[in-house]
C-alpha beads as a LAMMPS data file, in Angstrom:
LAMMPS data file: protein, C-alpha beads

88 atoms
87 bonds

1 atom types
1 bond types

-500.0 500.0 xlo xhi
-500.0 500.0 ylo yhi
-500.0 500.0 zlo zhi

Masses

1 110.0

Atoms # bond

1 1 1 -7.717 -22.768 19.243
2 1 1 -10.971 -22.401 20.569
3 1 1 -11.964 -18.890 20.233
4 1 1 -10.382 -19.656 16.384
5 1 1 -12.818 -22.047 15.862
6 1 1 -16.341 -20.271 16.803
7 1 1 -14.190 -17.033 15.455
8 1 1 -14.810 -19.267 11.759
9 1 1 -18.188 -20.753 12.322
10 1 1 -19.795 -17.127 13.441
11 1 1 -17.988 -15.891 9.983
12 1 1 -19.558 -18.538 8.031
13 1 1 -23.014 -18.194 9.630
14 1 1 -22.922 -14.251 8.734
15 1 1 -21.474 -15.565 5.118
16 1 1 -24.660 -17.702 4.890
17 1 1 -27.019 -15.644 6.429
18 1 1 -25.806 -12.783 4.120
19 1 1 -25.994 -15.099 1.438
20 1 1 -29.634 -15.744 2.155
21 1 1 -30.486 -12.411 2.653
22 1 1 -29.553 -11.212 -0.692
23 1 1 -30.797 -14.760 -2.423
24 1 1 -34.510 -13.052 -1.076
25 1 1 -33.615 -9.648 -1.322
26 1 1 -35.388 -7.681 -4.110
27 1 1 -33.845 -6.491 -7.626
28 1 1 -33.571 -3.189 -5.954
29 1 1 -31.880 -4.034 -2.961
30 1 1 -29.435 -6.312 -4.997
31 1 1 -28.392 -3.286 -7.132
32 1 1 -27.517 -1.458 -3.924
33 1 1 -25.509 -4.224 -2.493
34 1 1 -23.969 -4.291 -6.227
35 1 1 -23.498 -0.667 -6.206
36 1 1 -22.297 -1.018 -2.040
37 1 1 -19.519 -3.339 -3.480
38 1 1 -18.161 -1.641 -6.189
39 1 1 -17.914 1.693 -4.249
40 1 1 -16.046 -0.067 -1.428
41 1 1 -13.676 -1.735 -4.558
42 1 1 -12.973 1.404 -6.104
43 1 1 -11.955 3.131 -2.651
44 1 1 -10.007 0.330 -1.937
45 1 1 -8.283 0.662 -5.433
46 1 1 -7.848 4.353 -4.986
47 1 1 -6.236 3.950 -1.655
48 1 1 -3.712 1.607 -3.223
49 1 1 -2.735 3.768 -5.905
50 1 1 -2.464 6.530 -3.054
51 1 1 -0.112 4.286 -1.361
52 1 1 1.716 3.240 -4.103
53 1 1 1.944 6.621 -4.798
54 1 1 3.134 8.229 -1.651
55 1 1 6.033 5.270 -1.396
56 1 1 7.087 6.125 -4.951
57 1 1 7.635 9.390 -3.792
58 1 1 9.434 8.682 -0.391
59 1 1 11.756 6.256 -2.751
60 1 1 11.832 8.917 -5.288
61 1 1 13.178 11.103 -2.068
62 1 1 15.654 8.791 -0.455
63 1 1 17.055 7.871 -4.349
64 1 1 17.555 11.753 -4.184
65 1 1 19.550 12.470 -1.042
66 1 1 21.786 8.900 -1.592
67 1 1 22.527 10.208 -4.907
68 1 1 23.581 13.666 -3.198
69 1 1 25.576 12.211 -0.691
70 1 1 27.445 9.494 -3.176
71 1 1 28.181 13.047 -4.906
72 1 1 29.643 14.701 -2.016
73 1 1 31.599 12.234 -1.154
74 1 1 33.341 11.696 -4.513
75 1 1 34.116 15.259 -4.084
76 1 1 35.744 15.289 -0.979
77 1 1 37.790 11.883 -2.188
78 1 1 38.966 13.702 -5.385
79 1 1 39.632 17.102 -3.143
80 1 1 42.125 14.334 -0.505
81 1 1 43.829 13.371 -3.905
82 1 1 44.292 16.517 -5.034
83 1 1 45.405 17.860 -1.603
84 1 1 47.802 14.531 -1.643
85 1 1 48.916 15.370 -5.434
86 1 1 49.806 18.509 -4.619
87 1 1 51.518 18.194 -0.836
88 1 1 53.971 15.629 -3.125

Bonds

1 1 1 2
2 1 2 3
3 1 3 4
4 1 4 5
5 1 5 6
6 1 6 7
7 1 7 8
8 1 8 9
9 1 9 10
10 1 10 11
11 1 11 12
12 1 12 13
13 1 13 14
14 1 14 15
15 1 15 16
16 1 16 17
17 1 17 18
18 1 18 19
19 1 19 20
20 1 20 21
21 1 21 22
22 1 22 23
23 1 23 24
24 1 24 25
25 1 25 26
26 1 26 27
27 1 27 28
28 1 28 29
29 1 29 30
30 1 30 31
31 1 31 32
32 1 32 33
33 1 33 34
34 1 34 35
35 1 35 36
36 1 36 37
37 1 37 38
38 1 38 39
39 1 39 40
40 1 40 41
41 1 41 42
42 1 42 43
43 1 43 44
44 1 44 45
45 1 45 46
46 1 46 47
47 1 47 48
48 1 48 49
49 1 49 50
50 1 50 51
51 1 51 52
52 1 52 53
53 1 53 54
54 1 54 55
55 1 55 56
56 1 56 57
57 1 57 58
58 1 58 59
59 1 59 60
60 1 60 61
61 1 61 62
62 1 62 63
63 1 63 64
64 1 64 65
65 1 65 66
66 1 66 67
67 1 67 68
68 1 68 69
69 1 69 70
70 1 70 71
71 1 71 72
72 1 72 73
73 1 73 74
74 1 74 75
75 1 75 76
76 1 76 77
77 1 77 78
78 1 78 79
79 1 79 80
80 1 80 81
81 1 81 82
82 1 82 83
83 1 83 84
84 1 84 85
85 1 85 86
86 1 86 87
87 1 87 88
């Protein structure tokens, strides 16, 4: 509970000190923070849609092969009935 507990209060003393920084910082370096910030959010955005991408495709995939086995084995139940139809 401890380590939790510093673990917060050295976050929130980097949050302020950040926080002060860029209060002081100049025009310039507040554009590059800006500019930092959105780069980081549009490769975060990117990699989401490349995730959300990939696991479309792997459930794309497994939709696929459960829809090919379903298949085969409606084929092998009408082949038992027709084996049954005819050995009657």
């Amino acid at each position: 509970m401890a380590s939790k507990k510093g673990g917060l209060i050295a976050l929130l003393g980097l949050g302020a000190l950040a926080w002060w920084k860029y209060k002081n910082a100049t025009t310039e370096e507040k554009q590059m923070v800006k500019d930092k910030v959105n780069n980081a959010k549009d490769n975060l955005n990117k990699w989401g849609n490349d995730i959300k991408s990939k696991a479309n495709d792997v459930a794309s995939q497994v939709q696929e092969k459960a829809n090919e086995y379903s298949n085969k084995a409606e084929n092998k139940i009408d082949d038992v009935k027709s084996d049954v139809n005819n050995a009657m």
